[in-house]
C-alpha positions as CSV (number, residue, x, y, z in Angstrom):
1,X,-10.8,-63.4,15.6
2,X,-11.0,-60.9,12.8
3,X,-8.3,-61.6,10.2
4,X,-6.1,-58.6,9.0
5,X,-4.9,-58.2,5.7
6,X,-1.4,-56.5,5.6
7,X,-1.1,-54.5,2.2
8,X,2.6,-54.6,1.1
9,X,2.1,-52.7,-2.1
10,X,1.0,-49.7,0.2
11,X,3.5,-50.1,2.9
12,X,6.8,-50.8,1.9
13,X,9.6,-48.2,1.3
14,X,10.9,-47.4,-2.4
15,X,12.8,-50.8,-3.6
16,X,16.7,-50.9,-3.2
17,X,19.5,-52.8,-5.4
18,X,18.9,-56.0,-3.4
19,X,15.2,-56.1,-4.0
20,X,15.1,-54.9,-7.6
21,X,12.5,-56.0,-10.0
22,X,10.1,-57.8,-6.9
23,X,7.7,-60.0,-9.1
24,X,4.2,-58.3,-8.8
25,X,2.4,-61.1,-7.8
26,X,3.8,-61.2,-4.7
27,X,1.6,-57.9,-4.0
28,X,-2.2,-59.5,-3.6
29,X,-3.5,-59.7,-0.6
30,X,-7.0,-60.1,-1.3
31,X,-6.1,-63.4,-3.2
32,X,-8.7,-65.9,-1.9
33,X,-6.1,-69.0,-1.7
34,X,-3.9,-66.8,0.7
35,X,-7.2,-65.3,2.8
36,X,-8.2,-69.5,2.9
37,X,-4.7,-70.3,4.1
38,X,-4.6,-67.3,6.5
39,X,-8.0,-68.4,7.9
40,X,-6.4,-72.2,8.4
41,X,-3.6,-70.7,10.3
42,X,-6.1,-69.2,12.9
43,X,-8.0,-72.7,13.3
44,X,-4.4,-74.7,13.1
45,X,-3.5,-73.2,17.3
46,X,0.2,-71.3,16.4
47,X,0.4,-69.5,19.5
48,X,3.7,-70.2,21.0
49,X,4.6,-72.3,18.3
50,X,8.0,-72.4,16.0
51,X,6.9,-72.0,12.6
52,X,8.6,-73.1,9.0
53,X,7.1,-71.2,6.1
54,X,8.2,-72.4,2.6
55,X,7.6,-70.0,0.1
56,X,7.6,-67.0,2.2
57,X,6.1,-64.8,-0.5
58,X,5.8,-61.1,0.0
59,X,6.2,-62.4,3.7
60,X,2.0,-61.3,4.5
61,X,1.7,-64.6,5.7
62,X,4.8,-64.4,8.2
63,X,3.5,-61.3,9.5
64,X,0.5,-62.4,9.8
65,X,1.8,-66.1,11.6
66,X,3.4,-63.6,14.2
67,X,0.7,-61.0,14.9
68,X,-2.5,-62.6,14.3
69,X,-1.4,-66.3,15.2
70,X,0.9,-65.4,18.0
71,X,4.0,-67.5,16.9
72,X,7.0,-67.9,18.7
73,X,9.1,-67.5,15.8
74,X,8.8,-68.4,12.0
75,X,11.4,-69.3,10.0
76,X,11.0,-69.6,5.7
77,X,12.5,-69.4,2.6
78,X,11.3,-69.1,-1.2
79,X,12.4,-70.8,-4.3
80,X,12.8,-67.7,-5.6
81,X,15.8,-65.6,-4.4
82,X,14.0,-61.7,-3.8
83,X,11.1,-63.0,-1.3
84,X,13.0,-63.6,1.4
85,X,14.6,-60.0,1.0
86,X,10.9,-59.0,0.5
87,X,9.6,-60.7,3.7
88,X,12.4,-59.1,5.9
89,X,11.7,-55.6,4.8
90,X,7.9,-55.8,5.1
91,X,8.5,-57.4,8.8
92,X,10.8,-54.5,8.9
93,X,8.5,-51.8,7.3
94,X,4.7,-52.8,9.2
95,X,5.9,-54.5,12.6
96,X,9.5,-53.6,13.6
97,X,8.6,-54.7,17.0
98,X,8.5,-58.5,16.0
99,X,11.1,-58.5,13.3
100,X,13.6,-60.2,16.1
101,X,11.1,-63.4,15.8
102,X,11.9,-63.4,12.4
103,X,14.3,-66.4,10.9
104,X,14.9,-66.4,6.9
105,X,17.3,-68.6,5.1
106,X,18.5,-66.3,2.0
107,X,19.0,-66.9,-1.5
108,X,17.1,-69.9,-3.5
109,X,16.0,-72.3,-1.9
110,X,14.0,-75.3,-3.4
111,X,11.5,-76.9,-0.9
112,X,14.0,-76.8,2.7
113,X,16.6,-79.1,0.7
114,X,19.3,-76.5,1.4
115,X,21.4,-77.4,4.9
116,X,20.7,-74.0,6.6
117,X,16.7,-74.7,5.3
118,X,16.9,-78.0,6.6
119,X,18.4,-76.8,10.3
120,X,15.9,-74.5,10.8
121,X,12.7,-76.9,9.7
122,X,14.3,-79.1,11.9
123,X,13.7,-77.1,15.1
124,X,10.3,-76.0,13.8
125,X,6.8,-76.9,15.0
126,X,5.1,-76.9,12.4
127,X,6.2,-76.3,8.7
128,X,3.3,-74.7,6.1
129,X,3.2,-73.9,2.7
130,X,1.3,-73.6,-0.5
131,X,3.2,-74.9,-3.7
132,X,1.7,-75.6,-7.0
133,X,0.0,-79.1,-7.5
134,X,-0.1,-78.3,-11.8
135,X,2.6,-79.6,-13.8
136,X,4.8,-77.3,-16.1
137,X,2.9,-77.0,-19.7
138,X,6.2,-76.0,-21.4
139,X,8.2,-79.2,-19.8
140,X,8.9,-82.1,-22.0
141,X,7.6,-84.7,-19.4
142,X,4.3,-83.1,-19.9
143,X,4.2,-82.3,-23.3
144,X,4.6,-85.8,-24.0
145,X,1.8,-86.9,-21.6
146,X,-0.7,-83.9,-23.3
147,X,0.3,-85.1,-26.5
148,X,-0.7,-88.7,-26.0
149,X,-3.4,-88.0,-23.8
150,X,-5.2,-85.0,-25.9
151,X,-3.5,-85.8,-29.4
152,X,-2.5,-82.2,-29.5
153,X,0.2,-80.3,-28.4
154,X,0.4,-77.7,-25.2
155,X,-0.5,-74.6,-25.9
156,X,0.4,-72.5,-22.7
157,X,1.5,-69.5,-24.3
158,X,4.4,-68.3,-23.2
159,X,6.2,-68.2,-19.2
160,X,5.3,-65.4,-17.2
161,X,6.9,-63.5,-14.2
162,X,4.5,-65.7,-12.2
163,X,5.2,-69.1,-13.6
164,X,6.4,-70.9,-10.8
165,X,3.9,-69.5,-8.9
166,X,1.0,-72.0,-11.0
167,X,3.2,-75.2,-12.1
168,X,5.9,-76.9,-10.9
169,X,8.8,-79.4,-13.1
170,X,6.5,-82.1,-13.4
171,X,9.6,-84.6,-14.6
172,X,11.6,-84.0,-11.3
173,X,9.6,-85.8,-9.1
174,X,8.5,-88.5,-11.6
175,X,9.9,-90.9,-8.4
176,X,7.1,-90.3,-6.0
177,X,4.0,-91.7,-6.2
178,X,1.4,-88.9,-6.2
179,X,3.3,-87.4,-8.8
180,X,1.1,-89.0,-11.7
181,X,-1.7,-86.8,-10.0
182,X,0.2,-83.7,-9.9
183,X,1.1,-83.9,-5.9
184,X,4.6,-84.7,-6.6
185,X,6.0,-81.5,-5.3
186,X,3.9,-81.5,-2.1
187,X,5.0,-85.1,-1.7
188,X,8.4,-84.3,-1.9
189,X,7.8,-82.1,1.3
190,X,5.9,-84.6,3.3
191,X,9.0,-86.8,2.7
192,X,11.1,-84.1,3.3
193,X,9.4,-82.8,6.6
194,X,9.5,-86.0,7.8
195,X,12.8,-86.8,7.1
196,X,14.5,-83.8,8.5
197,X,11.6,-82.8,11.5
198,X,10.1,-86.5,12.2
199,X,7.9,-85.0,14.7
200,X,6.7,-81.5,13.0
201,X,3.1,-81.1,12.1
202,X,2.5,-80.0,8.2
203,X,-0.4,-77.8,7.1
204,X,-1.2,-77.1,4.0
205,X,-3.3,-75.3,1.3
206,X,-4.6,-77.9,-1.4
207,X,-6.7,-77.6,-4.5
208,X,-9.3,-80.4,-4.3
209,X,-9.6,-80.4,-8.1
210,X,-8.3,-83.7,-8.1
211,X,-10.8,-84.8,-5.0
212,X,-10.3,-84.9,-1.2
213,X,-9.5,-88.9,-1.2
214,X,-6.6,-88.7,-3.0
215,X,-5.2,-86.0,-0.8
216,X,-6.2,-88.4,2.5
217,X,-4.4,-90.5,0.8
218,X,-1.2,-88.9,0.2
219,X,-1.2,-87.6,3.7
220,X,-1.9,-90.8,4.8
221,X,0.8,-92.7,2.5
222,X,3.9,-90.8,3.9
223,X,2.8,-91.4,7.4
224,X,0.5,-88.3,8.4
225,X,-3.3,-88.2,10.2
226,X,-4.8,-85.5,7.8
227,X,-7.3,-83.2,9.6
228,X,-9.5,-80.7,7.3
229,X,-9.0,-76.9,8.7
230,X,-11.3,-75.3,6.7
231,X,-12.1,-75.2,2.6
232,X,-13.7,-73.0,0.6
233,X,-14.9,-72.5,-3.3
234,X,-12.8,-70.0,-5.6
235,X,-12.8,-69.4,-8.8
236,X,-10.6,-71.4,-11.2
237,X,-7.3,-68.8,-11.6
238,X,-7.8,-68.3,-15.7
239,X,-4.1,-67.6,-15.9
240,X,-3.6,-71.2,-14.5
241,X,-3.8,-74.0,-17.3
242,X,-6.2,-76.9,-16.1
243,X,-5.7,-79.4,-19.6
244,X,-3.4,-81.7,-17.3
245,X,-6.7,-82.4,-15.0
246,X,-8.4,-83.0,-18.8
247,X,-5.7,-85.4,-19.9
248,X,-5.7,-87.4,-16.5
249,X,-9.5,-87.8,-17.0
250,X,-8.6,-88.7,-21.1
251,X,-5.5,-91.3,-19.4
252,X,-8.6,-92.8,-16.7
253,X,-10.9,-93.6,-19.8
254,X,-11.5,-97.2,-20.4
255,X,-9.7,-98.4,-17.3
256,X,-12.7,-99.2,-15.3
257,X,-11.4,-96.8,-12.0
258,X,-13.1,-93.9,-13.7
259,X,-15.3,-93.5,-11.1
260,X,-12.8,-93.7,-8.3
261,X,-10.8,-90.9,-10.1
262,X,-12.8,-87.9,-11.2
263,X,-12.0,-84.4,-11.5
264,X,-13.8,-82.2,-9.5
265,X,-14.9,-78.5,-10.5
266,X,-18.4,-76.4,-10.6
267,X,-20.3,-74.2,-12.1
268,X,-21.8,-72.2,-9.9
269,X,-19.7,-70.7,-6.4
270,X,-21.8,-73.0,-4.5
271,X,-20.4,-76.0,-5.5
272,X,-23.7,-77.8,-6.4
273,X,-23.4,-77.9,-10.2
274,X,-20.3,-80.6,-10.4
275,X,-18.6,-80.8,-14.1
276,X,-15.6,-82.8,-15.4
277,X,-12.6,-81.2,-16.2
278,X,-13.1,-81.8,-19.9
279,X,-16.7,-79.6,-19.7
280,X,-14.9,-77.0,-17.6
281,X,-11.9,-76.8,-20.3
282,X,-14.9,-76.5,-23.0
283,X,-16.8,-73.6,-21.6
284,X,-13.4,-71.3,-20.5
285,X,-12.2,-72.7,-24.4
286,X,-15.8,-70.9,-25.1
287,X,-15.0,-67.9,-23.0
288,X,-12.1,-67.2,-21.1
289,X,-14.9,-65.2,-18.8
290,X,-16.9,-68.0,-18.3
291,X,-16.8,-68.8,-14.0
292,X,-15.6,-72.1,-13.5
293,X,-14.7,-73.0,-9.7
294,X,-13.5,-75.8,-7.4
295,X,-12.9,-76.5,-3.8
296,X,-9.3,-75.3,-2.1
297,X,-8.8,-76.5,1.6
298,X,-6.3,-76.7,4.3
299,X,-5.3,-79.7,5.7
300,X,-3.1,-80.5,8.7
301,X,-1.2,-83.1,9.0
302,X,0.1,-85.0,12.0
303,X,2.8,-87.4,12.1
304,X,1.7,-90.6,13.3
305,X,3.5,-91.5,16.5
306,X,3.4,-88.4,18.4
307,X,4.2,-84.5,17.7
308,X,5.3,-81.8,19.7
């Protein structure tokens, strides 16, 4: 199946009062952890299937869920407040003719932990997403871990429209275990998912800086078979700060389980040329232009004990 890229930036009317100041991020379609995720979806089967986006974006991904996967319906929501306005008038603007298989929960909503989120997951399928495994530089809970870590202090400049996008507030979801890694928001999901749509498969797009075992792992600690889709090497965003992956290798030192945790990014798009996090911090400290990649994937997961 050929994939389709839907170009919101060129298709959507002039903005109205409801969707004013739309983050520009939320405009890139050629972004290669959306075209991985979209290419997931095709392997991940949605025909006929109910789907639960969370972080609906610009809403190319429900579009494309609908036209390209052949969903029944999908359903989302977005931590921040304008996608989901976004989503319906893209639907809307590039196929009218599915907007009535369309479901979106307005205004903030943090993971599904709102009740109108959590209904709709609940009758889902399948619920999908990709959410930021980096912790927030600017929070305190990682300052202090930097700090002790790097003896340094952050230096993340300051928070852009597109912060949430990258990090995630590392400190509130210090109570699940992944966390310490920087899964504890995608953790929070699982737990979530599982909670609210026991039998709903998960898939998601992962950056395997930290190394595929630990995300087995994590699928596999909150009750999930994981199942690689498909993965492919990108190029390390340079607007996205990697020092926490450099102070977990720093906390590792002199623990004897260095070798069972390593960072894992490249230096070269083929993913031959394997450097630490520390040498890959070194050379963009070097030159901001200097490539430095690792591996993304998406992963299904399916609850152990039967799915729909």
């Amino acid at each position: 199946m050929q994939l389709e890229t839907v170009h919101p930036e060129e298709r959507m009317p002039p903005a109205d009062d409801a969707c004013e100041a739309i983050p520009s991020f939320a405009f890139n379609p050629f972004d290669p952890w959306t075209m991985t995720f979209q290419a997931g979806l095709v392997q991940a089967g949605l025909s006929g299937r109910r789907v639960y986006e969370v972080g609906v974006g610009s809403g190319t991904n429900v579009v494309f869920m609908l036209r390209q996967c052949a969903a029944s319906l999908v359903l989302g929501s977005d931590l921040d407040p304008r996608l989901p306005l976004l989503t319906q008038r893209l639907v809307t603007e590039v196929a009218p003719d599915l907007a009535d298989r369309v479901r979106l929960i307005q205004g903030s909503v943090s993971l599904i932990d709102a009740p109108p989120a959590m209904a709709a997951a609940a009758g889902a399928d399948i619920v999908v997403a990709c959410l930021p495994q980096v912790p927030d530089p600017l929070e305190a809970m990682y300052a202090r871990f930097h700090a002790a870590q790097l003896k340094t202090l952050t230096d993340a400049g300051r928070r852009t429209d597109d912060h949430m996008a990258h990090y995630y507030p590392w400190g509130a979801y210090d109570e699940f275990p992944f966390n310490s890694v920087g899964l504890g928001l995608i953790e929070a999901l699982l737990s979530k998912v599982r909670s609210c749509a026991p039998r709903a498969q998960v898939i998601l797009t992962l950056g395997c800086r930290i190394g595929k075992d630990i995300l087995v792992r994590l699928f596999q600690s909150n009750r999930y078979r994981p199942e690689e889709l498909i993965s492919r090497m990108v190029q390390q965003d340079e607007s996205t700060d990697i020092s926490f992956f450099v102070a977990l290798e720093a906390a590792m030192r002199g623990t004897g389980y260095e070798e069972e945790f390593a960072c894992e990014f490249y230096a070269d798009p083929e993913g031959q040329l394997r450097i630490s996090a520390s040498e890959a911090q070194a050379r963009l400290d070097a030159d901001r232009s200097t490539p430095v990649f690792h591996e993304i994937c998406v992963m299904r997961g399916i609850p152990t004990g039967g799915v729909r």
